[in-house]
SERO-4910 file (N, C-alpha, C, O; in steps of 0.05 Angstrom, whole numbers):
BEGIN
 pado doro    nc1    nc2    nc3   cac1   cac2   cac3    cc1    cc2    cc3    oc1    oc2    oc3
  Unk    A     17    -24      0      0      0      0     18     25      0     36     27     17
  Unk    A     13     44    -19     35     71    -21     13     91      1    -12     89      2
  Unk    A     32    112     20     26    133     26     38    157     16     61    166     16
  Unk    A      9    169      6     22    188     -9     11    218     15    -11    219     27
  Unk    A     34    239     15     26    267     22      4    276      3     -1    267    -19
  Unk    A    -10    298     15    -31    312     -4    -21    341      1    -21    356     21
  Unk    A    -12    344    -26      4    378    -18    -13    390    -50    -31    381    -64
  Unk    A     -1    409    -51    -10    430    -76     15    450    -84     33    462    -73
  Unk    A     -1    446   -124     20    467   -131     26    494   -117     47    505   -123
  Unk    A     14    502   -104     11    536    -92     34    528    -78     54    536    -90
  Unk    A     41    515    -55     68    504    -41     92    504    -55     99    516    -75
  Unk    A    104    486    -38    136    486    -47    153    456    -26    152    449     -3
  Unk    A    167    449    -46    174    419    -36    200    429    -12    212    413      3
  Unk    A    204    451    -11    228    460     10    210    468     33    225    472     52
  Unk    A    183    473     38    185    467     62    174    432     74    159    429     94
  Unk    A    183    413     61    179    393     75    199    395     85    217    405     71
  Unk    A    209    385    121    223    386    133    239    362    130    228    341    122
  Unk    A    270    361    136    285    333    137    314    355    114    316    378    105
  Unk    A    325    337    115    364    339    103    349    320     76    331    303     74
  Unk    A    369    333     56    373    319     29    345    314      4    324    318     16
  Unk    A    342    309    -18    325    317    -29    301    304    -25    298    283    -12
  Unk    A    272    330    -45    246    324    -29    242    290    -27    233    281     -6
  Unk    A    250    273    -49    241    255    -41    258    239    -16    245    220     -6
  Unk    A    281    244     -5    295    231     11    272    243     36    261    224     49
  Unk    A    265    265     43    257    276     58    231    264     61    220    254     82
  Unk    A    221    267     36    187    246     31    190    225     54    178    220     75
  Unk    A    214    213     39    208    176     53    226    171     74    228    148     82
  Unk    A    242    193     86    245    198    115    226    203    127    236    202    150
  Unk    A    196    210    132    169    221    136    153    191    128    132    186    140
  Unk    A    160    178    115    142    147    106    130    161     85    107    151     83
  Unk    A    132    182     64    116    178     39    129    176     19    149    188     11
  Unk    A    115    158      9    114    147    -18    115    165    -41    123    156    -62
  Unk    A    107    201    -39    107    212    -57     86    234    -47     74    233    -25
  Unk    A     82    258    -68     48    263    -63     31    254    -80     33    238   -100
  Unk    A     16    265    -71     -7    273    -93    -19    299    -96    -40    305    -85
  Unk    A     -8    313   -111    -13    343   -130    -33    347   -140    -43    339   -161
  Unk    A    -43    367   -118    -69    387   -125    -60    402   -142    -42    417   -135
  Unk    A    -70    403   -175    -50    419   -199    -75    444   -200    -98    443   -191
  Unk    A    -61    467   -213    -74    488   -223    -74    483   -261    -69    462   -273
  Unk    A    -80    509   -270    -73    515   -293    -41    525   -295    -30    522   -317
  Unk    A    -32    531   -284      1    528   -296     22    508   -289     19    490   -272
  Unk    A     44    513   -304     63    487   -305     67    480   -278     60    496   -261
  Unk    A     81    453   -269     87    445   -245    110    448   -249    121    448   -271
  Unk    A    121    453   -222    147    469   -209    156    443   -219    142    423   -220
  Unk    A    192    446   -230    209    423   -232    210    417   -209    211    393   -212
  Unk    A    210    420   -192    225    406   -168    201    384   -152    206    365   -137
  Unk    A    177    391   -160    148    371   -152    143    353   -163    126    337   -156
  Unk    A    163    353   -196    158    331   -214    176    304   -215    171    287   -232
  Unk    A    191    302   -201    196    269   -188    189    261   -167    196    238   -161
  Unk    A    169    280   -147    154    263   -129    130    261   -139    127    237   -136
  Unk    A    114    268   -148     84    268   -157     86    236   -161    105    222   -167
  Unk    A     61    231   -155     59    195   -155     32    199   -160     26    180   -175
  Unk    A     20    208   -158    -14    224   -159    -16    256   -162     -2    275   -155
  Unk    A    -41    250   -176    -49    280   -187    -84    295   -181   -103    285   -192
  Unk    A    -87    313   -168   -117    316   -158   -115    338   -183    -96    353   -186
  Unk    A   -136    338   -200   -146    358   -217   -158    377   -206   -169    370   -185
  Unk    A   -161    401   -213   -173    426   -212   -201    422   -211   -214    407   -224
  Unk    A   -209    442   -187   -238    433   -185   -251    470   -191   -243    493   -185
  Unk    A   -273    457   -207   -288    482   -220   -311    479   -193   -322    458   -185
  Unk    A   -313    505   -180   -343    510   -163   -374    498   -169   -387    479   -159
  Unk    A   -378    521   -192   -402    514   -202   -414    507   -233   -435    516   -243
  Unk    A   -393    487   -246   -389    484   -275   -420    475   -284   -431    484   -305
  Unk    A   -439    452   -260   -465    453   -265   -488    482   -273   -500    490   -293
  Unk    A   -488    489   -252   -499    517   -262   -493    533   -292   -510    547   -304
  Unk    A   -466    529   -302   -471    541   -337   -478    511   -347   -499    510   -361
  Unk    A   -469    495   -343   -480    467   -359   -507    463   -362   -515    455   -383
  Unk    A   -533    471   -334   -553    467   -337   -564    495   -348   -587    494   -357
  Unk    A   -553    518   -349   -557    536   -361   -570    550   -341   -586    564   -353
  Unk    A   -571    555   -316   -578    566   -291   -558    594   -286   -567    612   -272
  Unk    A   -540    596   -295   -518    617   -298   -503    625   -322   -488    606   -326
  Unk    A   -500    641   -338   -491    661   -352   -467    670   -351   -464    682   -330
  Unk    A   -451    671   -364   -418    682   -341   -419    697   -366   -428    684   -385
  Unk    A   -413    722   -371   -409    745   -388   -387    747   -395   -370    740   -378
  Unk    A   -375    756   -422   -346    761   -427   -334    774   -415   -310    771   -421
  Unk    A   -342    797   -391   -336    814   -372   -311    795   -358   -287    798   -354
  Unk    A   -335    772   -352   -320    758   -321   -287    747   -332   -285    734   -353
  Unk    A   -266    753   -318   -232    744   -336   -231    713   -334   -243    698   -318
  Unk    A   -217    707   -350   -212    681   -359   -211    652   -336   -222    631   -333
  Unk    A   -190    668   -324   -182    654   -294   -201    646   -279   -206    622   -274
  Unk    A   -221    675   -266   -240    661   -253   -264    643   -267   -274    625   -254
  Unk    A   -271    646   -286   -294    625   -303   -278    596   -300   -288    581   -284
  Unk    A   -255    588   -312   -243    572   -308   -246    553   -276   -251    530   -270
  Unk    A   -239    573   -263   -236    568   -232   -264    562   -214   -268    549   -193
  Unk    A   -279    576   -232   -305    580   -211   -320    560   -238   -328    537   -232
  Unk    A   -322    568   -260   -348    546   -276   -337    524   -290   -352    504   -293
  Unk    A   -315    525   -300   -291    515   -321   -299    522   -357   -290    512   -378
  Unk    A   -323    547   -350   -313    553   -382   -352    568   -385   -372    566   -372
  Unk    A   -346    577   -403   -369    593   -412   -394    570   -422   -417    574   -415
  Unk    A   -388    555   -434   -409    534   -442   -406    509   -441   -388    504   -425
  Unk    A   -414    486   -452   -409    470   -452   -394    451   -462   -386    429   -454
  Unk    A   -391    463   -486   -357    462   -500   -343    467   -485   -335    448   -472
  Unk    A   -334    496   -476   -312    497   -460   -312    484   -433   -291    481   -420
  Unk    A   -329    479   -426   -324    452   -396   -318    430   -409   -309    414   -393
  Unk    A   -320    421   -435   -316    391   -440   -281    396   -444   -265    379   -438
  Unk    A   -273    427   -457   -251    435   -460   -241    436   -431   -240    414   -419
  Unk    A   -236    448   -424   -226    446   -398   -216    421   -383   -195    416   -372
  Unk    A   -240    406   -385   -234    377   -367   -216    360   -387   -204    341   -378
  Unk    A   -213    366   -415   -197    352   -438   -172    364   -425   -162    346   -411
  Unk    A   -160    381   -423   -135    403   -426   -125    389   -388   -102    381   -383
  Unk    A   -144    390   -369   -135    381   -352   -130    345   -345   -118    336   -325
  Unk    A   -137    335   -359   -139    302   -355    -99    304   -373    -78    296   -364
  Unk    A   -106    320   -401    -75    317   -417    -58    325   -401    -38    310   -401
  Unk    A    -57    351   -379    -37    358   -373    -20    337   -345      3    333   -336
  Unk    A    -43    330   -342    -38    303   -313    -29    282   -322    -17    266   -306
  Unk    A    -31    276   -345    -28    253   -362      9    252   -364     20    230   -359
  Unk    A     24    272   -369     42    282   -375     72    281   -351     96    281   -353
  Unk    A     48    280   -328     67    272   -306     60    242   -292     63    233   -269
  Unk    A     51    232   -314     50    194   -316     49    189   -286     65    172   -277
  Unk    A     28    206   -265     26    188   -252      3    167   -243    -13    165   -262
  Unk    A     -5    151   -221    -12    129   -223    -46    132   -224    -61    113   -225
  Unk    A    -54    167   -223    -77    159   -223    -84    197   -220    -68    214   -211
  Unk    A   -109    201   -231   -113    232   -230   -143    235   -217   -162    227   -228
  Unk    A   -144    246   -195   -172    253   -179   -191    272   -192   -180    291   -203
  Unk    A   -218    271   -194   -232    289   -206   -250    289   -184   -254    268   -172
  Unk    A   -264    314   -177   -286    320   -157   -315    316   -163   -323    333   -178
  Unk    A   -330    299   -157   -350    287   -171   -376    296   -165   -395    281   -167
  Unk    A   -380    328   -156   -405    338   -153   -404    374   -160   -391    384   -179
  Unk    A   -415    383   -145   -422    409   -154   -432    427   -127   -450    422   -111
  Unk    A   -414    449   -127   -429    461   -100   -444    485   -120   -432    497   -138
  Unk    A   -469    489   -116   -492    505   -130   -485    538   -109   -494    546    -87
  Unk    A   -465    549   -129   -465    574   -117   -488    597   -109   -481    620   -102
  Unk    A   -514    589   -110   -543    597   -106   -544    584    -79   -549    598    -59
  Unk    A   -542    568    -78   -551    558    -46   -521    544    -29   -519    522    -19
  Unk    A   -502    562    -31   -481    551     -9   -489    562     25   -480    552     46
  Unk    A   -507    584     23   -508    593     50   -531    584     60   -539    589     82
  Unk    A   -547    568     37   -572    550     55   -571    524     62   -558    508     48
  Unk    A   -581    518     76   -596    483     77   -599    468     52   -586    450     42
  Unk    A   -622    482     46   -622    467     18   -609    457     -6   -593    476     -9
  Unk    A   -605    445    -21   -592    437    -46   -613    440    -69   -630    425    -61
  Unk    A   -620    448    -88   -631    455   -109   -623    433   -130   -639    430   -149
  Unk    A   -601    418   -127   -590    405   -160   -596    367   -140   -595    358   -117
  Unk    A   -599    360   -160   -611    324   -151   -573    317   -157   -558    329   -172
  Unk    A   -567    292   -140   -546    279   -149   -544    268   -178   -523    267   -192
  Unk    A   -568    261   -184   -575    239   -206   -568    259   -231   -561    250   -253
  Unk    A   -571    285   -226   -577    304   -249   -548    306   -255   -538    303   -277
  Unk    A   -535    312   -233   -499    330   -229   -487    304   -246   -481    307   -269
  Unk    A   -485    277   -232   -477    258   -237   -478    253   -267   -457    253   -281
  Unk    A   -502    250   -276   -507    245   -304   -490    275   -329   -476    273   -348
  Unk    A   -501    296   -317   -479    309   -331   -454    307   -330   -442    316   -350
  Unk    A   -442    298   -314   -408    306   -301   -406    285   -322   -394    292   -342
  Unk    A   -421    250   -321   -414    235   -339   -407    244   -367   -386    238   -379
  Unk    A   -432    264   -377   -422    270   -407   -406    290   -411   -397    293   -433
  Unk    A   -398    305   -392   -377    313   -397   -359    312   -399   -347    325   -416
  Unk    A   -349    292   -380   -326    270   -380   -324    251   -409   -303    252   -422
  Unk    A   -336    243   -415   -339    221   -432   -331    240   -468   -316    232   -486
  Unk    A   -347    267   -465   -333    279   -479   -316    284   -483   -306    276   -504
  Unk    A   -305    298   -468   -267    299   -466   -251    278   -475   -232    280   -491
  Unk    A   -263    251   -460   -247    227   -458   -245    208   -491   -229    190   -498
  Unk    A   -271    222   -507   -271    213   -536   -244    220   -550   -228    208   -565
  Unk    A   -247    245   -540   -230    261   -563   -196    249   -556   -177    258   -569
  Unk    A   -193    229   -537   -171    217   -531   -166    192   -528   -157    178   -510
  Unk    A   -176    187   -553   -176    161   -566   -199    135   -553   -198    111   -559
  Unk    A   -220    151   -532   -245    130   -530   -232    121   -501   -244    101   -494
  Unk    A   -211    130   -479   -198    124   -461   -179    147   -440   -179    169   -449
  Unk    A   -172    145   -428   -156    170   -415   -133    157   -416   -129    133   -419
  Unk    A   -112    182   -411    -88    171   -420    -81    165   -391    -64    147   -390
  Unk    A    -90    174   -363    -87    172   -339   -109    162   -332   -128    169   -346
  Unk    A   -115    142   -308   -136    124   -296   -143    147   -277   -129    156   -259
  Unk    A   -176    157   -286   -194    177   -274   -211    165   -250   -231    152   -255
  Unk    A   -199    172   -218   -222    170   -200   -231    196   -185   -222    216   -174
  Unk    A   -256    183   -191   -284    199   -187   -283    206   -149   -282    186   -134
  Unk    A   -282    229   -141   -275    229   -107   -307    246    -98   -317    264   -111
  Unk    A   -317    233    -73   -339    237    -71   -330    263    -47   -312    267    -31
  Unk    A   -355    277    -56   -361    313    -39   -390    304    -19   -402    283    -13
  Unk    A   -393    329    -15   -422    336      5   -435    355     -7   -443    374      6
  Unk    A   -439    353    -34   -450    378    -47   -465    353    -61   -463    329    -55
  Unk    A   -481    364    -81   -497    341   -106   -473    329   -125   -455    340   -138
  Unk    A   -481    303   -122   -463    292   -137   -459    265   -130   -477    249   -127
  Unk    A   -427    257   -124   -421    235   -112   -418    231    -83   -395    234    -75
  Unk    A   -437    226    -64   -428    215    -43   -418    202    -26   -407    210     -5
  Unk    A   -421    181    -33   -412    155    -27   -430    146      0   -420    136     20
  Unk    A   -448    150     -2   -459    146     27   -477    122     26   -492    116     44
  Unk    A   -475    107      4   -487     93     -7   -484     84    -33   -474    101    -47
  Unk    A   -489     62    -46   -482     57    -77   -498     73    -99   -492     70   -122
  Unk    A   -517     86    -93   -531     93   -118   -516    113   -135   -516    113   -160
  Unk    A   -504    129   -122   -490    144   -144   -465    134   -158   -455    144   -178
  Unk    A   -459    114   -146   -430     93   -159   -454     79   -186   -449     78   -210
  Unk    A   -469     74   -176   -490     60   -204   -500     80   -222   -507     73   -244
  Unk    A   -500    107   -215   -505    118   -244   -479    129   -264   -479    135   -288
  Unk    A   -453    129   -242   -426    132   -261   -423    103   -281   -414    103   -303
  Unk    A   -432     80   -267   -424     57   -280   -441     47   -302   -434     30   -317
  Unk    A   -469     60   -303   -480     69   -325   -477     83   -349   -481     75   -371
  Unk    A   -465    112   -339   -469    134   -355   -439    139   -360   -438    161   -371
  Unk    A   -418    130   -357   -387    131   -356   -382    103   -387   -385     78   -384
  Unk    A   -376    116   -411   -367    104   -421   -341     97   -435   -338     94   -459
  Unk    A   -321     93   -414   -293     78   -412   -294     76   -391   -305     86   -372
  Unk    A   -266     44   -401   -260     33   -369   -244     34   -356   -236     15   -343
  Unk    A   -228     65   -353   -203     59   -343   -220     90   -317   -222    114   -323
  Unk    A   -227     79   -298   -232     96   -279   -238     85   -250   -234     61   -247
  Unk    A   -245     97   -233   -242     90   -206   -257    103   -188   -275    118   -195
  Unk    A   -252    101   -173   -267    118   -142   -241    122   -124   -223    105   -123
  Unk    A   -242    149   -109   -224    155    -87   -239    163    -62   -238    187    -58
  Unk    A   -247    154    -50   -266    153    -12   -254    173     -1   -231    168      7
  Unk    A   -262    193      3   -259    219     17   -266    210     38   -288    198     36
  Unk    A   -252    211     74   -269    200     98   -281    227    103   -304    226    109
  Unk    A   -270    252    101   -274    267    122   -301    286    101   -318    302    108
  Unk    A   -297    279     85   -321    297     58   -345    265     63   -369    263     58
  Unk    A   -334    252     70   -366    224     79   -381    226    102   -405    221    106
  Unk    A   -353    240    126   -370    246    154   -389    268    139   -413    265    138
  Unk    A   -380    286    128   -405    304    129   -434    301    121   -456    305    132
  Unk    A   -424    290     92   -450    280     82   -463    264    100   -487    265     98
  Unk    A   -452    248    117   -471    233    140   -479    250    162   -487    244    184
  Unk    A   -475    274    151   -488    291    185   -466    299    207   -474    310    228
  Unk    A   -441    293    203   -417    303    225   -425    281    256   -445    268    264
  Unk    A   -396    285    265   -394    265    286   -375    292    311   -361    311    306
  Unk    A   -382    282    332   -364    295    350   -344    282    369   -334    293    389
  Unk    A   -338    255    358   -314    247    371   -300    231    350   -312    219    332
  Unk    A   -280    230    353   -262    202    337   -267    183    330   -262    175    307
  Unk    A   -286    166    359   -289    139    365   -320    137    339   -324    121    321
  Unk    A   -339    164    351   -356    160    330   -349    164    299   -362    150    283
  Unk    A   -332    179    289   -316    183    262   -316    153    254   -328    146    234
  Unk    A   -301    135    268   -292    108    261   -313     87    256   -316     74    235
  Unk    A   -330     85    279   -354     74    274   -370     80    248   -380     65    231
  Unk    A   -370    107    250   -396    111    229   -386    102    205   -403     92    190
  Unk    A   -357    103    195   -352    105    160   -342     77    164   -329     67    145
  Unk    A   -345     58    193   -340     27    185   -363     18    175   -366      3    156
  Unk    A   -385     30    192   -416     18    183   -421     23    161   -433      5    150
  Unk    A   -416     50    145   -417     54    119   -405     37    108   -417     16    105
  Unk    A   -376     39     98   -357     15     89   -375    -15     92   -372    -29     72
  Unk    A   -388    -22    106   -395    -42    108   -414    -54     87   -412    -76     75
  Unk    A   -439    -31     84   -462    -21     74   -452    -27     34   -467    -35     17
  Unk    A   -424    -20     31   -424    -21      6   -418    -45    -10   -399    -60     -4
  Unk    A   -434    -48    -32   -438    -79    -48   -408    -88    -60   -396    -71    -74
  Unk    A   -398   -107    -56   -370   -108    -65   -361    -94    -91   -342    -78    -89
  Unk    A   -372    -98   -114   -353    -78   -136   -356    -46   -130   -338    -32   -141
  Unk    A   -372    -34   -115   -357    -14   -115   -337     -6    -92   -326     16    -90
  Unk    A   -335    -35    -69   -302    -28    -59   -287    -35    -72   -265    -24    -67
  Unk    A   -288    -52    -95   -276    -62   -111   -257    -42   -127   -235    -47   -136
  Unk    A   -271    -18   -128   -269     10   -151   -256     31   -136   -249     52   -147
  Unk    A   -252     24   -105   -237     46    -90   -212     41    -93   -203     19    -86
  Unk    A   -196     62   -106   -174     54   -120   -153     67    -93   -137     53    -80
  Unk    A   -158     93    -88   -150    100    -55   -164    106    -42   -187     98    -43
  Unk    A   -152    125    -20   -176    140      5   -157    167      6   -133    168      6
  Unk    A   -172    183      7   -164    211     24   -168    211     57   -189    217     68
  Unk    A   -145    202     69   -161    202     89   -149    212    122   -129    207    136
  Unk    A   -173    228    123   -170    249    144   -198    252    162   -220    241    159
  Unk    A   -192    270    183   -222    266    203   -234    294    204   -220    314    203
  Unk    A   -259    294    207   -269    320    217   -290    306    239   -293    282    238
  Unk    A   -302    323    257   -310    321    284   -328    343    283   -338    346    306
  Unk    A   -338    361    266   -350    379    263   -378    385    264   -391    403    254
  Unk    A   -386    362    281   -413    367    281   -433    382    302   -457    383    301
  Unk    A   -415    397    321   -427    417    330   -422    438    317   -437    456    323
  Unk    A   -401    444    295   -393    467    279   -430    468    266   -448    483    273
  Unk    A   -429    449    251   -447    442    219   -473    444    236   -489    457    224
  Unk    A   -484    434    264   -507    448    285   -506    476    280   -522    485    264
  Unk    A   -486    494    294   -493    519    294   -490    542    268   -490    567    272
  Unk    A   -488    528    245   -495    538    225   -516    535    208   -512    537    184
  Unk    A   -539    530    217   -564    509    202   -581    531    201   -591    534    178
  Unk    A   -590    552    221   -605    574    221   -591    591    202   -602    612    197
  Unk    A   -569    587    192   -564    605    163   -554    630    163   -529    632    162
  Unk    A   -576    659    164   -569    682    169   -567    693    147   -576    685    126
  Unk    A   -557    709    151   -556    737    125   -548    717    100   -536    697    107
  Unk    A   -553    719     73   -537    715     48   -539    739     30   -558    751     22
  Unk    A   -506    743     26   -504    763      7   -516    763    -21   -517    740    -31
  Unk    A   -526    784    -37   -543    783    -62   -525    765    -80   -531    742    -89
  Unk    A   -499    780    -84   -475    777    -99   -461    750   -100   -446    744    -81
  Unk    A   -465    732   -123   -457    706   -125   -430    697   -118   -424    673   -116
  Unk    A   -411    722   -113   -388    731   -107   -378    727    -70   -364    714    -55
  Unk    A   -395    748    -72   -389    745    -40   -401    726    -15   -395    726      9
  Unk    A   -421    710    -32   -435    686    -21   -417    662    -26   -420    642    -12
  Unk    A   -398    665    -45   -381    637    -41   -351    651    -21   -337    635     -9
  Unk    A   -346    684    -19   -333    678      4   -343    685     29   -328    686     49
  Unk    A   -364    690     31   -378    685     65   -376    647     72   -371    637     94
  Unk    A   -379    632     47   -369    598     41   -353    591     53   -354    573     69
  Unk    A   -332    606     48   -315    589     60   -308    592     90   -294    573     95
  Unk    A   -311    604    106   -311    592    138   -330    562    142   -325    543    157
  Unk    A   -353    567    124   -374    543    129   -358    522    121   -350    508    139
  Unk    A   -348    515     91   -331    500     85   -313    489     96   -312    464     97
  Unk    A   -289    509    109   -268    504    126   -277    498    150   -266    479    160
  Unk    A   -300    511    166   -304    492    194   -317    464    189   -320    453    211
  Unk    A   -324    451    170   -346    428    170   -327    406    164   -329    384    174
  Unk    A   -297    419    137   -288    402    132   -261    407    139   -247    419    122
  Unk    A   -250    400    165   -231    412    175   -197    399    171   -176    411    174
  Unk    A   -201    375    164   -178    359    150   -154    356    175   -131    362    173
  Unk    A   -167    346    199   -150    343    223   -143    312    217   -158    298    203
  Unk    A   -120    300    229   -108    280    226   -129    255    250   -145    263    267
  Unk    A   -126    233    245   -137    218    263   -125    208    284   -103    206    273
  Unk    A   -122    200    304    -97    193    321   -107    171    330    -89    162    345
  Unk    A   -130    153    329   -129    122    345   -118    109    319   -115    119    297
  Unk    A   -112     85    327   -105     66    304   -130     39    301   -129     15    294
  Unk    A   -145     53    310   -170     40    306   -180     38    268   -191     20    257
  Unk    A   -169     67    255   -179     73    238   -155     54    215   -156     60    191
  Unk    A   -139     38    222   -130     17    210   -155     -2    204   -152    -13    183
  Unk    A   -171     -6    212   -197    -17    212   -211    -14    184   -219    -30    167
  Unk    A   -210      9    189   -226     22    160   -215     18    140   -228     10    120
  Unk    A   -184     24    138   -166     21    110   -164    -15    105   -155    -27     85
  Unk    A   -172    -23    124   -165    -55    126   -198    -64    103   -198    -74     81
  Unk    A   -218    -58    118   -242    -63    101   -243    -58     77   -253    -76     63
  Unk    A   -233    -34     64   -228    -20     38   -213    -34     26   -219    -46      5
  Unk    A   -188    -35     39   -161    -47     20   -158    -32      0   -162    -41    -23
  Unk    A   -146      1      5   -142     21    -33   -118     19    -22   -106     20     -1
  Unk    A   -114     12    -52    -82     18    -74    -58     37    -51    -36     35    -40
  Unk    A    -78     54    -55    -62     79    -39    -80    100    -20   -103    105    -26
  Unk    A    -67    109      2    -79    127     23    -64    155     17    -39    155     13
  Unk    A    -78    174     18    -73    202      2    -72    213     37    -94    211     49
  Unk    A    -53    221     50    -62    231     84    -62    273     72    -43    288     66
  Unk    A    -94    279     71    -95    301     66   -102    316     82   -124    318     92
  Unk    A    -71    338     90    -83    350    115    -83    375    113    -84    381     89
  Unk    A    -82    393    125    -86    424    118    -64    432    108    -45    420    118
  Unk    A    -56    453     86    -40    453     74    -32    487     77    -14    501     68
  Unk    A    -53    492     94    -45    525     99    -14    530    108      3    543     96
  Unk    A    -12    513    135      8    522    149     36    495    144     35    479    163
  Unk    A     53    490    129     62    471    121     81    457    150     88    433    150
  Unk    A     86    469    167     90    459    201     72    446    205     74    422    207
  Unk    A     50    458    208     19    443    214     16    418    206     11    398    220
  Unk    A     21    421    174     24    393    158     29    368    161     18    346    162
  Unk    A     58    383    164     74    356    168     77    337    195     86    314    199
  Unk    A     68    355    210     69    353    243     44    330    243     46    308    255
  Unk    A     12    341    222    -14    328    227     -8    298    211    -13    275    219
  Unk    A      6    307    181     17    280    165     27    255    183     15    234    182
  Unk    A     52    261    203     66    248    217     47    235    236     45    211    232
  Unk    A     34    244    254     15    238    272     -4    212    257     -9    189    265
  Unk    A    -11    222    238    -28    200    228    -27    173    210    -41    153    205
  Unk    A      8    188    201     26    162    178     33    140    204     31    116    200
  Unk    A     39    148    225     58    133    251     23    107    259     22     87    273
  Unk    A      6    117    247    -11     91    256    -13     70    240    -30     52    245
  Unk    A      7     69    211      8     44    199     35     48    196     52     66    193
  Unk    A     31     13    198     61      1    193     84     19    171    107     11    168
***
């Protein structure tokens, strides 16, 4: 089983701590490599002999121009459409996810993450969800599938699908693994089990012990091929369920589609807080699964923080 770090291009492989190069330093720490959250520009030489995995760029609300619910004007600059929808229409989202699958492709590693739902920038500061899984899902499929034509009927990198708490893929259950295995036409793809994006979607937990329980009972719940299809795990804890309580009554939302995704992110960042796990109970869990590889994704703000939360939680497997 490889452990891979979860770092990002925005970083820099000099502050992983340790003597001699990143990867000596990697696997003085027990990793195997990372796995690279990429942007739209080139990757730093110096990230490109550890990369072992690749997390693609995640567009906000690419559903909303896909279902035609949003409009992005030639006004809005390139960068943010990209960042926030991945393109003015539906061409350019099929473009986009083409240009990003090639460019991951390129650093041949063992597998490229795609985010398999949609946060509906209309309702991030409510309760509600407006977009059905079944709907997000079935588009993300043709969009994917588009891209993936135009490259020869296959990806040149093995695409897993990583489940959110927005519409889309959850994993909280198999039905949405049954409409990718439907509506997904090539076979070179996968699933990556987010734990701490599963606590949520199950409603948040406020201790450890319950963290472990709940995503074993889940784990349990799922029909063999699609553990079969968990190719890794991202896996990290959140405990946030008195956070995700005292945000339910809502409160003000700004008019501006703008400033409602950053009033977002505190909600975001407290729910999904990406703290390390510390029993080794949660060997349990990776034992039931059995993925390829464990992605330990921890906050990447403070790279001390990191490596300190990395360590804490690599030291509970062998």
């Amino acid at each position: 089983m490889n452990h891979l770090l979860g770092y990002t291009i925005y970083g820099s492989t000099a502050d992983i701590p340790g003597t001699g190069t990143a990867a000596e330093r990697l696997r003085s720490a027990g990793a195997d490599g990372i796995e690279l959250l990429t942007g739209y520009q080139s990757v730093p030489e110096d990230m490109v002999p550890v990369t072992r995995a690749v997390h693609l760029p995640y567009a906000t609300d690419w559903y909303g121009v896909w279902s035609g619910r949003i409009t992005v004007g030639e006004d809005v600059p390139d960068d943010t459409v990209r960042h926030t929808f991945y393109g003015r229409s539906r061409q350019e989202i099929c473009d986009t996810i083409q240009e990003c699958i090639s460019a991951a492709s390129r650093l041949e590693p063992d597998y490229a993450v795609f985010h398999a739902g949609n946060a509906n920038t209309d309702d991030l500061l409510i309760r509600e969800q407006s977009d059905s899984d079944e709907d997000v899902l079935r588009a993300l499929a043709e969009a994917v599938n588009d891209a993936v034509s135009r490259m020869g009927g296959e990806p040149p990198v093995r695409i897993l699908f990583e489940n959110l708490w927005w519409p889309g893929l959850r994993l909280t259950g198999g039905s949405g693994y049954r409409i990718l295995e439907r509506e997904l036409e090539f076979e070179n793809w996968g699933l990556c089990l987010d734990t701490g994006h599963l606590l949520v979607s199950l409603g948040g937990v406020d201790t450890e012990d319950e963290a472990i329980d709940l995503l074993l009972r889940t784990a349990d719940s799922y029909p063999d091929d699609l553990t079969d299809r968990i190719d890794a795990m991202h896996l990290h804890l959140n405990t946030s369920a008195e956070f995700m309580r005292s945000q339910r009554n809502g409160g003000d939302v700004p008019d501006k589609r703008e400033d409602r995704m950053l009033a977002a992110y505190d909600r975001i960042y407290g729910s999904d807080s990406h703290d390390p796990f510390t029993s080794a109970r949660v060997r349990e869990l990776v034992e039931a699964i059995d993925p390829r590889t464990i992605t330990h994704e921890m906050k990447t703000q403070d790279p001390c923080r990191m490596m300190s939360d990395f360590l804490c939680q690599r030291s509970l497997f062998p």
